[in-house]
C-alpha positions in Angstrom: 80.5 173.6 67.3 83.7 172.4 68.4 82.5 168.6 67.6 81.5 170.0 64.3 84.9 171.4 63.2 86.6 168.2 64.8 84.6 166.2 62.2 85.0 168.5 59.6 88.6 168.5 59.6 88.6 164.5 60.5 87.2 164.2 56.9 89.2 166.8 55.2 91.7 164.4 56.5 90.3 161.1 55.7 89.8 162.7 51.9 93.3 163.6 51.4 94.4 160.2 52.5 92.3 158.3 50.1 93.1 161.2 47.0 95.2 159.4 44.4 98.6 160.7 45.2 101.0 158.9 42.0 99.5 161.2 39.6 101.5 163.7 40.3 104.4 162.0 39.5 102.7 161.8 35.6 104.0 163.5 32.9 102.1 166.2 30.9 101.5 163.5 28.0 100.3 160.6 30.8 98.4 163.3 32.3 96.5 163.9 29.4 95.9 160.1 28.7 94.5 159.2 32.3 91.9 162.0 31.8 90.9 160.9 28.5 90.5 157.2 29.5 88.7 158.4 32.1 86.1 160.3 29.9 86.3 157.1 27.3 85.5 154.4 30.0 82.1 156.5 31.4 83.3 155.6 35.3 84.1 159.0 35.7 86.1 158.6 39.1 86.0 162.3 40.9 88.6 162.2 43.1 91.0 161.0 40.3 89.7 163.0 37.3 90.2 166.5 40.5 94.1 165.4 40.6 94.4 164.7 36.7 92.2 168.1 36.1 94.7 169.9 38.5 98.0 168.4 37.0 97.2 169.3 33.6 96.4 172.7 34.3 100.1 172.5 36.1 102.0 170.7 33.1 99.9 172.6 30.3 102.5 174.2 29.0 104.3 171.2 28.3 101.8 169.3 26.5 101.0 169.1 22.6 98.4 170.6 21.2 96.8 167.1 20.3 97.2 166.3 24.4 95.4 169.5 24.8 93.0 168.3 23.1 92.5 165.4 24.6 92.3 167.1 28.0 89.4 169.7 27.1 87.4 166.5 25.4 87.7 165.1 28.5 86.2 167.9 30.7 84.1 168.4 28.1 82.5 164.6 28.2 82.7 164.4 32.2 81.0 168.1 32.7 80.4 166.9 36.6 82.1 168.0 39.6 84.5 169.3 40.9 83.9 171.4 38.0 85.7 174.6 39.7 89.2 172.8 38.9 88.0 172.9 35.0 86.3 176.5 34.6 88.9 178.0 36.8 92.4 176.3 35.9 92.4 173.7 33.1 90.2 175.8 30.5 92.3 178.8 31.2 95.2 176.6 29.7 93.7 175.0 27.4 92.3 178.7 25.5 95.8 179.7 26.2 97.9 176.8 24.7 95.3 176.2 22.0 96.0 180.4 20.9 99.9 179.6 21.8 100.1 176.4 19.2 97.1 176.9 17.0 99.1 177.2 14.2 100.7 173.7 14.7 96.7 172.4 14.5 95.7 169.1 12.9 92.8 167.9 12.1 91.8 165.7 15.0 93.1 168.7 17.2 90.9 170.9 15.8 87.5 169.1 15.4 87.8 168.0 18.9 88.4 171.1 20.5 85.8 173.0 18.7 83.8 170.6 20.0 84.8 170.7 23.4 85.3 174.5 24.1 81.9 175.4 22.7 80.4 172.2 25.4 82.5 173.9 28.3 80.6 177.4 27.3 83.4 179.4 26.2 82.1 182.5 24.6 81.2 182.4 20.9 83.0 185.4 20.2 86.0 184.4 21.6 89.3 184.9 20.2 90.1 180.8 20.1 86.9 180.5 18.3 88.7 182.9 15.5 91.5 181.0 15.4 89.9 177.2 15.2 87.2 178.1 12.6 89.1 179.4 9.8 91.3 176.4 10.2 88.4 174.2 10.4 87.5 175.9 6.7 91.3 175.3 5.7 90.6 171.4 6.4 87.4 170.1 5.6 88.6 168.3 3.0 90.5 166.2 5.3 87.9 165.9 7.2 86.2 162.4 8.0 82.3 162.2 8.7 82.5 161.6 12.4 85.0 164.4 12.7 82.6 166.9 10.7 80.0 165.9 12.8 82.6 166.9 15.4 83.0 170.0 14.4 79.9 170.5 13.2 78.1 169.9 16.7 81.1 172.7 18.6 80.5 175.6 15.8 76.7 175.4 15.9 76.5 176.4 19.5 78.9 179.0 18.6 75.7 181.0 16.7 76.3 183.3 14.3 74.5 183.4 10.4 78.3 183.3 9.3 78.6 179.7 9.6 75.7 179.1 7.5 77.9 177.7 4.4 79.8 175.4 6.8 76.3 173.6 7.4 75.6 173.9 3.5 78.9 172.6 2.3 78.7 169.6 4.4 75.5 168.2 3.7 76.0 166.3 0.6 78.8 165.1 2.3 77.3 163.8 5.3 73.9 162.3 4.0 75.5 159.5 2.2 77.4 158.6 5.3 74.8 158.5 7.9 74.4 154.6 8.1 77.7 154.2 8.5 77.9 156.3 11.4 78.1 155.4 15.1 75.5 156.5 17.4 76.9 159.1 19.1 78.6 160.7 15.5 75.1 160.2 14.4 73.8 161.9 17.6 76.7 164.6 16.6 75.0 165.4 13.2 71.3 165.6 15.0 72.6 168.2 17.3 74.8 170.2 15.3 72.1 170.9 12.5 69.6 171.1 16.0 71.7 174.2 16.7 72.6 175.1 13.5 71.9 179.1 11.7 69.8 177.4 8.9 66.9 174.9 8.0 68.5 172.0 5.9 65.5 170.2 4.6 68.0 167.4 2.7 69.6 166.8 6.1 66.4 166.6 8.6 65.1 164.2 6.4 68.1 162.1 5.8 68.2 162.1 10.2 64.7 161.0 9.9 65.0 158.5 7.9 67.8 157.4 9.6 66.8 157.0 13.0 63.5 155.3 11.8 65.7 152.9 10.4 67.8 152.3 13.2 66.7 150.0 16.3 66.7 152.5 18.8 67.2 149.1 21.4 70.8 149.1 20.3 71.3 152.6 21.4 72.2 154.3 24.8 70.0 156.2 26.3 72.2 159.5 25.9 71.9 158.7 22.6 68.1 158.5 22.3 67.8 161.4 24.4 70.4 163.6 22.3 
């Protein structure tokens, strides 16, 4: 037993050597950007996205809403472990900041973390979810394809028949655009009308279509899966 705890504690050690130690010398906003370049580049390094995680959770008060953002995309996209440091500290902040500077939202701030809270399981009846739809109404005008599909994808897994007109209002908006969208926007649409309160008949067959058209050789295999 003795042995045992030696070794345990000889690679405790060994880990906290080898943990990346400069990021905590980041700023909120750098903070922010390491964990999103993580997410972007797919080499989702887990002892350096644990220090980034735990930073941000630190400096969230200082960051923008758009850097909040960013930072719940990020666990979002990840979703591996240590997954503790994301249900337990950063989305704490994140539904806090995101209530503290909603009003401040754009767009991009909005899409994405609609999309992200509703991936990292926050409740659909939560408060933040009150807060981001109404201003997700307020700009869907302004609102590109690939960030309706966005959007689109986070409220559907909210439930709820009340969202029924978002889905309704954003078909004929949508159909048109689906050979121009990538991949994974495309794979955004598929899921959120998946998950969706309604049957759209226009928009399954548009996806059909769609996807019979594309090679599905030049697509990941997350893709073709989702």
């Amino acid at each position: 037993q003795q042995q045992q705890q030696q070794q345990q504690q000889q690679q405790q050690q060994q880990q906290q050597q080898h943990r990346p130690t400069k990021v905590h010398t980041l700023s909120a906003a750098r903070t922010a950007h390491l964990m999103w370049a993580i997410a972007e580049s797919g080499m989702f390094a887990g002892d350096l996205f644990e220090v980034a995680a735990e930073r941000a959770a630190l400096l969230g008060g200082d960051m923008r809403l758009g850097e909040i953002a960013d930072v719940a995309w990020a666990c979002a996209v990840v979703r591996a472990p240590p997954l503790g440091v994301v249900t337990d500290r950063v989305l704490p902040m994140v539904v806090r900041e995101t209530l503290r500077q909603g009003r401040d939202a754009k767009v991009h701030d909005v899409c994405s973390l609609l999309w992200a809270l509703a991936f990292l399981r926050v409740p659909g009846d939560h408060c933040v979810f009150r807060q981001l739809v109404p201003r997700f109404e307020q700009y869907f005008e302004l609102c590109t394809p690939k960030q309706l599909a966005v959007a689109l994808c986070g409220v559907a897994r909210l439930g709820g028949a009340e969202h029924r007109a978002l889905f309704l209002r954003a078909t004929p908006v949508l159909v048109p655009e689906l050979r121009a969208l990538r991949p994974d926007a495309l794979c955004n649409v598929a899921m959120a009308y998946g998950y969706a309160p309604l049957v759209d008949d226009a928009m399954l067959t548009a996806l059909v279509e769609e996807v019979a058209r594309r090679d599905a050789a030049t697509m990941s295999f997350a893709d073709v899966k989702s």
